[in-house]
BASERO-96064 format. One record per residue (C-alpha): chain; x, y, z. Coordinates in Angstrom, 1 decimal. Layout:
<sites>
+-------+--------+--------+--------+
: chain :      u :      v :      w :
+-------+--------+--------+--------+
:     A :      X :      Y :      Z :
...
+-------+--------+--------+--------+
</sites>
This chain:
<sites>
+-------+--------+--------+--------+
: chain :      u :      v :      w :
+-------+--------+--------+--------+
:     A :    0.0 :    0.0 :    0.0 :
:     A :    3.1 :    2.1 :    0.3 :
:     A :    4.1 :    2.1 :   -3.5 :
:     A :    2.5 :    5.4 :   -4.5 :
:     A :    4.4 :    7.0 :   -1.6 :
:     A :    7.5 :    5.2 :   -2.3 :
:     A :    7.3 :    6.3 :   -6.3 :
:     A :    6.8 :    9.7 :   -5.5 :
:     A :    9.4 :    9.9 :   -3.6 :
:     A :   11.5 :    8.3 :   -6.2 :
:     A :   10.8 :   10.7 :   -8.6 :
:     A :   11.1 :   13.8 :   -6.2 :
:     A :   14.8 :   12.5 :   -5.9 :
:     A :   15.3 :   12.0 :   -9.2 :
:     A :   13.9 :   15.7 :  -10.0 :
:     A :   16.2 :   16.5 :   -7.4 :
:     A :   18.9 :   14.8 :   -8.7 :
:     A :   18.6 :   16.5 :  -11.8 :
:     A :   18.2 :   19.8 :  -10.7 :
:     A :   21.7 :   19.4 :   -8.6 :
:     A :   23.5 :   18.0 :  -11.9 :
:     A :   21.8 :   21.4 :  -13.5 :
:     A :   23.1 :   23.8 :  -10.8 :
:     A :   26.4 :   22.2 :  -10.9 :
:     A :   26.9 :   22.5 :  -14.6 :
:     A :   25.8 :   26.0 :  -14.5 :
:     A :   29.3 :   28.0 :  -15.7 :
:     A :   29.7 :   31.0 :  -13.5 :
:     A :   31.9 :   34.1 :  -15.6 :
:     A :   34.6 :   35.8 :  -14.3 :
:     A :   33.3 :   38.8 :  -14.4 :
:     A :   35.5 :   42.3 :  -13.5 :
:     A :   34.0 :   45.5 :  -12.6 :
:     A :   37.4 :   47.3 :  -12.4 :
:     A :   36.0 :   49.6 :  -10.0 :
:     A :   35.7 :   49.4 :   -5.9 :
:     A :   32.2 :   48.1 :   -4.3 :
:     A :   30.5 :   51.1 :   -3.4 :
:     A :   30.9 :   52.2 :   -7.1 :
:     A :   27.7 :   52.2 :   -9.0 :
:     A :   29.7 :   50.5 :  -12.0 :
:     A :   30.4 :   47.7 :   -9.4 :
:     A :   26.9 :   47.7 :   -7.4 :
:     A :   24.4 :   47.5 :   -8.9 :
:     A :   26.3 :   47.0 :  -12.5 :
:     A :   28.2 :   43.8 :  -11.8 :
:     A :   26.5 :   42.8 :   -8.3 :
:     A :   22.9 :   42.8 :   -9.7 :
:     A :   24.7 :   41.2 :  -13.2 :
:     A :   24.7 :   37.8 :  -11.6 :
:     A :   21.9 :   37.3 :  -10.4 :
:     A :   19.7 :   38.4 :  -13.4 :
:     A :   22.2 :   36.2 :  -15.6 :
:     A :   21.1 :   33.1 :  -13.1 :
:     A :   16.7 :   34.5 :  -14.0 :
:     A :   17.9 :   35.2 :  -18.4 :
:     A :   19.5 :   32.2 :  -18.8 :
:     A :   17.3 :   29.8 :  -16.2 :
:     A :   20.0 :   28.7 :  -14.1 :
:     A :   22.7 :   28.0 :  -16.9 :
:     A :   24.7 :   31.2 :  -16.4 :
:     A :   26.1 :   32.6 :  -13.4 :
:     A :   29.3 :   34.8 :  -12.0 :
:     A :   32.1 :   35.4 :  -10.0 :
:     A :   32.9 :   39.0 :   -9.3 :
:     A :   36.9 :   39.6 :   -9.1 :
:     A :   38.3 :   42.8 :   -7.1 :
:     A :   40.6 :   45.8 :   -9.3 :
:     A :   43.9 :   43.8 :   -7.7 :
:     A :   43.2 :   41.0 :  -10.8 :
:     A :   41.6 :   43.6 :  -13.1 :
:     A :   42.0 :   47.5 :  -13.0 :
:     A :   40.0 :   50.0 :  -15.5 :
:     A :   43.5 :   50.5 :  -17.3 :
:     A :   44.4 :   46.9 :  -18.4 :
:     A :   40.9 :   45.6 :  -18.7 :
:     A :   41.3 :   45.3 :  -22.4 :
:     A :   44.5 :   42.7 :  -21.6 :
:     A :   42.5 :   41.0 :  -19.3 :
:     A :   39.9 :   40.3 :  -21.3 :
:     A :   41.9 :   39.1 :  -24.5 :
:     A :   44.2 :   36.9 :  -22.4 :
:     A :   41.2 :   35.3 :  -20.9 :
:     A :   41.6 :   36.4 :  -17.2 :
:     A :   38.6 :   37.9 :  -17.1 :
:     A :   35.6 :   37.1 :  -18.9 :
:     A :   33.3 :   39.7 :  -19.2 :
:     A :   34.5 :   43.6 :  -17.8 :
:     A :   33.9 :   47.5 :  -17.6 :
:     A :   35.6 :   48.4 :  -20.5 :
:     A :   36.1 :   52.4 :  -21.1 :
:     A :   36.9 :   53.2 :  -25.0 :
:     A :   37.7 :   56.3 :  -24.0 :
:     A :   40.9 :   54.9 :  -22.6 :
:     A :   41.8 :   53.3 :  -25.8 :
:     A :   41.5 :   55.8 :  -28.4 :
:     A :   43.3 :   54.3 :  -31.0 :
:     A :   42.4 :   50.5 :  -30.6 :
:     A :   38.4 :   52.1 :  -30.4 :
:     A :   38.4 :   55.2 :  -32.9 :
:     A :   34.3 :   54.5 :  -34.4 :
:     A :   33.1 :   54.2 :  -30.9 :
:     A :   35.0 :   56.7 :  -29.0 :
:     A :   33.3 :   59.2 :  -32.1 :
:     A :   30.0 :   58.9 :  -30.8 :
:     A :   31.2 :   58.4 :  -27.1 :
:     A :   33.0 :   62.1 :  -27.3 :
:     A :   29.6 :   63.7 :  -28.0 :
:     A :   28.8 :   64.0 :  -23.7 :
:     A :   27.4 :   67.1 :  -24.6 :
:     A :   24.8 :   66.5 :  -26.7 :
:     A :   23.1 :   64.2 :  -23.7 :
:     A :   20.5 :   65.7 :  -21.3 :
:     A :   18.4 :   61.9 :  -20.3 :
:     A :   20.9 :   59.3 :  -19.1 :
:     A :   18.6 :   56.5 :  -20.1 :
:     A :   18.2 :   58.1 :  -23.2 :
:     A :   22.1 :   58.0 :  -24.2 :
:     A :   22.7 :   55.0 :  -22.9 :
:     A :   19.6 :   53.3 :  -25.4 :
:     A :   21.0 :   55.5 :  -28.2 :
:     A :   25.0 :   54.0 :  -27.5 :
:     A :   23.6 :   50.7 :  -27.2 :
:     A :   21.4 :   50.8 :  -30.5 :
:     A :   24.6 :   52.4 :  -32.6 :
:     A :   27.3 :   50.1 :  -31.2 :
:     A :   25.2 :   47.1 :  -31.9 :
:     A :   23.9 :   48.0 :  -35.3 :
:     A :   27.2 :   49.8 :  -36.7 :
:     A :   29.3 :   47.4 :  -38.8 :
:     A :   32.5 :   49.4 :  -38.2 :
:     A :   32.4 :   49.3 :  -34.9 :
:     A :   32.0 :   45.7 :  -35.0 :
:     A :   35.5 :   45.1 :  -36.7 :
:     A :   37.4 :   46.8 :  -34.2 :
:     A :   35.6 :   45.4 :  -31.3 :
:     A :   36.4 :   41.7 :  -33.4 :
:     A :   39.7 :   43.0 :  -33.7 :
:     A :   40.2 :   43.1 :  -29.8 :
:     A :   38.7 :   39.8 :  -29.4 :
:     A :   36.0 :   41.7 :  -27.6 :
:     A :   31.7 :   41.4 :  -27.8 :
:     A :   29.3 :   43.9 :  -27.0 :
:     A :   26.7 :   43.4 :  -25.1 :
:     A :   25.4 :   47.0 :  -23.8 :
:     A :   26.6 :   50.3 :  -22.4 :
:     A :   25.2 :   52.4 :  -19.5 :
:     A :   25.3 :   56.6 :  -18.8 :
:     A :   26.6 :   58.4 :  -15.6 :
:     A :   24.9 :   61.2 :  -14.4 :
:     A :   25.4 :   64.7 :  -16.2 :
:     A :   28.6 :   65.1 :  -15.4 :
:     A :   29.5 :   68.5 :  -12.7 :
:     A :   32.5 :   70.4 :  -11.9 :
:     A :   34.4 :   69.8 :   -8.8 :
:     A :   36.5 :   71.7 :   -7.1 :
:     A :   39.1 :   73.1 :   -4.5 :
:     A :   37.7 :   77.0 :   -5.4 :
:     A :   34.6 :   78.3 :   -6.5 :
:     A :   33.7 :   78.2 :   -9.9 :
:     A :   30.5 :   80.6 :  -11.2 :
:     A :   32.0 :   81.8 :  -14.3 :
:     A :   33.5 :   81.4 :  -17.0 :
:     A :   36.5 :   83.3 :  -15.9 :
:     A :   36.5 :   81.2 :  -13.0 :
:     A :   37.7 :   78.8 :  -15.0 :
:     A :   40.9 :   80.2 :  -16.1 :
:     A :   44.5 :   78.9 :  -15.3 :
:     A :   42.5 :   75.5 :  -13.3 :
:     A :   43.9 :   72.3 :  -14.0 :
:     A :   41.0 :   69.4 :  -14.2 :
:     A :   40.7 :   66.3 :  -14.2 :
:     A :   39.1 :   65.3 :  -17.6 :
:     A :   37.5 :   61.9 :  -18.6 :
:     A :   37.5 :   61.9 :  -22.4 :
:     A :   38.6 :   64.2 :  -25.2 :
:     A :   35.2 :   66.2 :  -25.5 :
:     A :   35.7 :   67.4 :  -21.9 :
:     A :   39.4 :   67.9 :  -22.7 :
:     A :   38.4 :   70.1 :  -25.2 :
:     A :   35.7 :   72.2 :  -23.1 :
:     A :   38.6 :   72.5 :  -20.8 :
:     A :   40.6 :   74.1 :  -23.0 :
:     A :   37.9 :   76.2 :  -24.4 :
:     A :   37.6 :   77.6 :  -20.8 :
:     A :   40.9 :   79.0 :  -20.7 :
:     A :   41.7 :   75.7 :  -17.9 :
:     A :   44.5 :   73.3 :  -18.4 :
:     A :   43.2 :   69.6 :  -18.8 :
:     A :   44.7 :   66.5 :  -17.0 :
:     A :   43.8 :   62.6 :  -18.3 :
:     A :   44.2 :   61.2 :  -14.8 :
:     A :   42.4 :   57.4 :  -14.4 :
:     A :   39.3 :   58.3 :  -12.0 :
:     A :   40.7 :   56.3 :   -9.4 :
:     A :   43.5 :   58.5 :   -9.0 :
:     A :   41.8 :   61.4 :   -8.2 :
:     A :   41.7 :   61.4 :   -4.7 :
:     A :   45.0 :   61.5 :   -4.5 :
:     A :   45.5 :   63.9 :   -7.2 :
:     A :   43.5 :   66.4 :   -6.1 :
:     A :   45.0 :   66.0 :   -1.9 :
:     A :   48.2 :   66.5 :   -3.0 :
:     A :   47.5 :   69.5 :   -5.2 :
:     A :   48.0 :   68.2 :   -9.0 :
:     A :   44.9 :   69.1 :  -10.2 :
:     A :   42.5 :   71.8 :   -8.8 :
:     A :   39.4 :   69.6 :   -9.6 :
:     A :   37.4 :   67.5 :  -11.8 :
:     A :   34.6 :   67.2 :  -14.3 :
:     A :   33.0 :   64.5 :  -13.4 :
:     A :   29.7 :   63.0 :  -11.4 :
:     A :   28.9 :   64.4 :   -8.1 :
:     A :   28.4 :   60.5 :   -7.0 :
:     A :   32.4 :   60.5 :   -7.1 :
:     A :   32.1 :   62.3 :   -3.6 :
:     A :   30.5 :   59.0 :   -2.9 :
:     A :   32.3 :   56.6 :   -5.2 :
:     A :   36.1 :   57.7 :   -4.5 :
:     A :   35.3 :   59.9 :   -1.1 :
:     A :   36.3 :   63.1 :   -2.2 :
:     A :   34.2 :   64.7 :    0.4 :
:     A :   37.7 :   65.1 :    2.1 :
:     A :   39.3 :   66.9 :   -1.1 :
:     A :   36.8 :   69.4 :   -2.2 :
:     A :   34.8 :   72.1 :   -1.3 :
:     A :   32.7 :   72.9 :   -4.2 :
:     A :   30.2 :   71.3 :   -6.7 :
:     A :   29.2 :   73.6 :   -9.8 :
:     A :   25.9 :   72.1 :  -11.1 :
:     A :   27.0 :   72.6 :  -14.4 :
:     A :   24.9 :   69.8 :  -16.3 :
:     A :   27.9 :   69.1 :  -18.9 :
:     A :   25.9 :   65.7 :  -20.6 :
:     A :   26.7 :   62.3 :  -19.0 :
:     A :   29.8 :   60.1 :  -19.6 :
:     A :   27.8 :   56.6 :  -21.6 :
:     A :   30.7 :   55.3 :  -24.1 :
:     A :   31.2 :   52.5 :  -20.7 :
:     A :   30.7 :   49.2 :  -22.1 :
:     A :   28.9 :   47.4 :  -19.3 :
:     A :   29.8 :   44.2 :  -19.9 :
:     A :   32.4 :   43.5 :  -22.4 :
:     A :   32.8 :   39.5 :  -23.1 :
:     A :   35.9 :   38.0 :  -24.3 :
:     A :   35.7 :   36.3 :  -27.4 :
:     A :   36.7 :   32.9 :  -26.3 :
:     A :   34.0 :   33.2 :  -23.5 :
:     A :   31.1 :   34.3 :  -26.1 :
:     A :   31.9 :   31.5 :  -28.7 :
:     A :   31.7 :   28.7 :  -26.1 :
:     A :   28.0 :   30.4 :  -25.3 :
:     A :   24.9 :   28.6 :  -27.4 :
:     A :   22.6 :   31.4 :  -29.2 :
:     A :   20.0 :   31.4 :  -26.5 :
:     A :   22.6 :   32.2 :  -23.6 :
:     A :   24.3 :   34.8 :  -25.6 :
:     A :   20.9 :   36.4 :  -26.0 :
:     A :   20.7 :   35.8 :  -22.0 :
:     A :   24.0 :   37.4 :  -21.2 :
:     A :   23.1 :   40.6 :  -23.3 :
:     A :   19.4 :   40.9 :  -21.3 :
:     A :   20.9 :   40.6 :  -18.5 :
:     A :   23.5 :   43.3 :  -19.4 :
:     A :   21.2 :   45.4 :  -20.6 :
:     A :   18.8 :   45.4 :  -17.4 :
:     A :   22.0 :   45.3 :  -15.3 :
:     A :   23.1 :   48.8 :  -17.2 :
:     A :   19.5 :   50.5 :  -16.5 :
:     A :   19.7 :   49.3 :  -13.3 :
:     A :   23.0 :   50.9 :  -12.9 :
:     A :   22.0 :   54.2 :  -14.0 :
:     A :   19.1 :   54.6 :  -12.0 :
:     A :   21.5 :   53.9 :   -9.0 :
:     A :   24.4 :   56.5 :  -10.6 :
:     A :   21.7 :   58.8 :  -11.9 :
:     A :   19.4 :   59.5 :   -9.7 :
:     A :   19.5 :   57.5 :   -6.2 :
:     A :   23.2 :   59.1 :   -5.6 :
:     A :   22.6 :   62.4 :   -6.8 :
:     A :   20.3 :   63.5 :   -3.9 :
:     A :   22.6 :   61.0 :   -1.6 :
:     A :   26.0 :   63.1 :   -2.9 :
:     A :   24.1 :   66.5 :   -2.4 :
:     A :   23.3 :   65.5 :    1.1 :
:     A :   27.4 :   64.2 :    1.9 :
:     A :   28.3 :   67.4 :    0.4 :
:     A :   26.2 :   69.9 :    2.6 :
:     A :   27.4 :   67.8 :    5.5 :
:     A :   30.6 :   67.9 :    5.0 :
:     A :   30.2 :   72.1 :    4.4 :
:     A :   31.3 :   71.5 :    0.5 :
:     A :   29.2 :   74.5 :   -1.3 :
:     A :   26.8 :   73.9 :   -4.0 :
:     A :   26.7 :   76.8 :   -6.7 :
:     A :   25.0 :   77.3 :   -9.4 :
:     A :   26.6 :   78.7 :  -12.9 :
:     A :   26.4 :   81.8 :  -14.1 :
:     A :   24.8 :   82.5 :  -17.6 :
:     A :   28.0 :   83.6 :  -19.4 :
:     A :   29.3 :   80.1 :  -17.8 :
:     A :   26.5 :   78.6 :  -19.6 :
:     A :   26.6 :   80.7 :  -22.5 :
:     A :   30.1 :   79.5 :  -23.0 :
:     A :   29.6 :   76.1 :  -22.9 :
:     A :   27.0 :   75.8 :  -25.3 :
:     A :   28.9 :   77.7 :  -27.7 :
:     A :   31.6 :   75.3 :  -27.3 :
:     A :   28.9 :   72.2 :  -28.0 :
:     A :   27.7 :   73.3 :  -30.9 :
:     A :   30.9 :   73.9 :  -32.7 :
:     A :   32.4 :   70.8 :  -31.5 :
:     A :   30.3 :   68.5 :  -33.5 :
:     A :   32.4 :   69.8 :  -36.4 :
:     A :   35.6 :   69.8 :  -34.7 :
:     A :   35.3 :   65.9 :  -33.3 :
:     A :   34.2 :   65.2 :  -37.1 :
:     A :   37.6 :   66.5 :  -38.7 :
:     A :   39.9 :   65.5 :  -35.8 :
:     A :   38.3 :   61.8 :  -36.0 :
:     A :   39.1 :   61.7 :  -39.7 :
:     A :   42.2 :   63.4 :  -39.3 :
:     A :   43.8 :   61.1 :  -36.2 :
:     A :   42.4 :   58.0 :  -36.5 :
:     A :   41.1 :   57.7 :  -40.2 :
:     A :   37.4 :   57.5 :  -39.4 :
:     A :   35.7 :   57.6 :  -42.6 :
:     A :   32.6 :   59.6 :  -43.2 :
:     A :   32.5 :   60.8 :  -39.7 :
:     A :   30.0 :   63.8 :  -39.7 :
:     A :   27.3 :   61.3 :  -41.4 :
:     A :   28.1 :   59.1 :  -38.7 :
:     A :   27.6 :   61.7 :  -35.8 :
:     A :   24.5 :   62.4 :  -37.1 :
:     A :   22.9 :   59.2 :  -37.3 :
:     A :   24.2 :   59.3 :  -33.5 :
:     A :   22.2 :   63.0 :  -33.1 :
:     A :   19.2 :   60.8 :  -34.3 :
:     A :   19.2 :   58.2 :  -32.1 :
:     A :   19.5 :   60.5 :  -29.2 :
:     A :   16.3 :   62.0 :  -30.4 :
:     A :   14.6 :   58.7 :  -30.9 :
:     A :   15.7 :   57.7 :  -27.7 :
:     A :   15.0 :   60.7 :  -25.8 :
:     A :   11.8 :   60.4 :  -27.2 :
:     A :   11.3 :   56.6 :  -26.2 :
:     A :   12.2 :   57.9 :  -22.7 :
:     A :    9.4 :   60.7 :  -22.6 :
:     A :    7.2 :   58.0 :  -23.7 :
:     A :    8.1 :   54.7 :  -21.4 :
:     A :    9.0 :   56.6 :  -18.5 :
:     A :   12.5 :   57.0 :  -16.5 :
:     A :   12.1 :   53.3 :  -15.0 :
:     A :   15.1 :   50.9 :  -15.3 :
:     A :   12.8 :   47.8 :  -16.3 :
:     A :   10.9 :   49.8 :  -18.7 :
:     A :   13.9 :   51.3 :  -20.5 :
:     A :   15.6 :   47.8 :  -21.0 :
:     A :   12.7 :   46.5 :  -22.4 :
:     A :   12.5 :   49.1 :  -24.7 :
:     A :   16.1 :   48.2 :  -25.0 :
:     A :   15.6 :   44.8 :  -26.1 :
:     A :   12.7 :   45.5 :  -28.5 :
:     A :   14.3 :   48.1 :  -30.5 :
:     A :   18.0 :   46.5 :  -30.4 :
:     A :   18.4 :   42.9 :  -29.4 :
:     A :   15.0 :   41.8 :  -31.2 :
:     A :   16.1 :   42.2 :  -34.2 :
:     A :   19.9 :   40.6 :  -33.7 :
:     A :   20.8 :   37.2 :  -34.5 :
:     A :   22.8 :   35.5 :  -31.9 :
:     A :   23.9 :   32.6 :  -33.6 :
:     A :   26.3 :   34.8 :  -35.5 :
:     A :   26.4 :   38.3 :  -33.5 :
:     A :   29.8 :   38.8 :  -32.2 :
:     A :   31.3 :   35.9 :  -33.7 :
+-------+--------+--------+--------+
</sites>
């Protein structure tokens, strides 16, 4: 009378059994951030990258986070191609000449007002332009989706309200467009990596830095400033969230590829909502405790800047051309200025909500991509 019990139970173990063997198999990434825990490119980027690789691919995919001592923001692109790392932060921005299509469309910061917005219009152009492709092939390297800061501020060790306030400063700069404002300003630019400027700016090599105002979180620089210009100079969203080495991507089947990129694309909105908006009003707060002044620019500031924006479209055109042989560059910036309008419209339309801008995401980009051969 005890066989239907005694079946059951059988099968539950085997169901079990199976389940176990499933888990086991499951092949975790090793996955680099590049970038310390309570950065937003770390947490939620990489943190909440696991588990929703675990929900895309049902189990089949998972990670394992390593720390900036295996894999730094300046060698991630070695890491990745020797195969220490499988999937990282990679910045094009710090490889202008191995990354010339992308970095043309990731130098137009200016041009971005939503940061959902230019990170859907990064993600539709990277993944849809051909050129870009080859020299992401080229590094043995597979995109899967990018994410946007904040707009990015001015902070500093004196006040800055004008544009003559400006004069004879040496920033901190994170990619040539910026470099170029500098410049424009009558300041002196300084390519330090972000993670340096802490130290940079305590020990009096640089007088500030354009950047997020979250950095007061992300590299506590509460200590080394004492004033935020709310600027609004467009957000940094050339970051490729989740670049996958090429070895790692062709041992993936079509439907985990597809998984992997989901999950990289809801990982990157989830990221900006965190860099966005969470830390801004959490930065602003840090700041006025720690007596760091909050100003607001002056028109001629403003003025200025916009100037400089829309002559540079021109400028990055001929210098891309010019440098690093981009070919038809101006059409290509263009069909970038498009997409930020389709995608600042998208964003009007769906809502500043991380779920509902990677589904957008997915309809308009990954939908329409073939996995079987995409990256490969």
């Amino acid at each position: 009378m005890h066989r239907p019990l005694f079946k059951t139970l059988a099968i539950a173990a085997t169901v079990g059994s199976l389940a176990l063997a499933s888990h086991a198999q499951a092949r975790d990434l090793r996955l680099a951030p590049g970038v310390p825990p309570a950065h937003p490119a770390h947490t939620p980027l990489y943190t909440d990258f696991v588990d929703l690789l675990q929900s895309e691919s049902e189990g089949r995919l998972g990670g394992r986070i390593l720390g900036t001592e295996v894999a730094s923001l300046g060698n991630m692109r070695n890491a990745i191609r020797s195969g220490l790392v499988e999937a990282g932060l990679l910045l094009p921005a710090y490889f202008p000449a191995d990354l010339p299509e992308i970095n043309l469309v990731g130098d137009m910061a200016l041009l971005g007002t939503n940061s959902y917005a230019m990170a859907g219009a990064m993600t539709e152009y990277i993944a849809t332009c051909e050129a870009c492709q080859e020299e992401l092939k080229r590094l043995g390297i597979v995109y899967t989706s990018s994410h946007s800061t904040d707009t990015y501020q001015i902070l500093t060790t004196t006040p800055v309200e004008t544009a003559e306030d400006l004069r004879g400063l040496r920033l901190r700069v994170g990619g040539p467009q910026y470099s170029r404002w500098a410049e424009a300003m009558g300041a002196t630019p300084a390519s330090i990596p972000v993670g340096e400027t802490f130290e940079s700016l305590s020990q009096g090599v640089i007088d500030g830095t354009v950047a997020s105002i979250a950095d007061i979180i992300s590299f506590r620089l509460e200590d080394v400033i004492s004033h935020v210009t709310m600027h609004d100079l467009g957000p940094f969203h050339s970051p490729i969230s989740h670049a996958v080495g090429q070895s790692a991507w062709q041992a993936l089947s079509p439907e985990d590829r597809e998984a992997l990129a989901i999950a990289s694309t809801k990982a990157s909105a989830l990221a900006i909502q965190r860099w966005a908006y969470e830390m801004i009003d959490e930065s602003k707060a840090l700041a006025e405790e720690h007596g760091i002044e909050i100003i607001e620019p002056s028109d001629d500031l403003l003025a200025a800047s916009q100037a400089f924006a829309e002559e540079d479209i021109e400028r990055a055109a001929e210098l891309a051309e010019r440098r690093h042989g981009v070919s038809d560059a101006r059409n290509k910036l263009d069909r970038f200025i498009g997409l930020v309008d389709k995608w600042n419209a998208i964003v009007e339309e769906v809502g500043e909500d991380p779920e509902a801008v990677a589904d957008a995401i997915r309809r308009e980009v990954w939908d329409s991509v073939d996995f079987a051969t995409y990256g490969t």
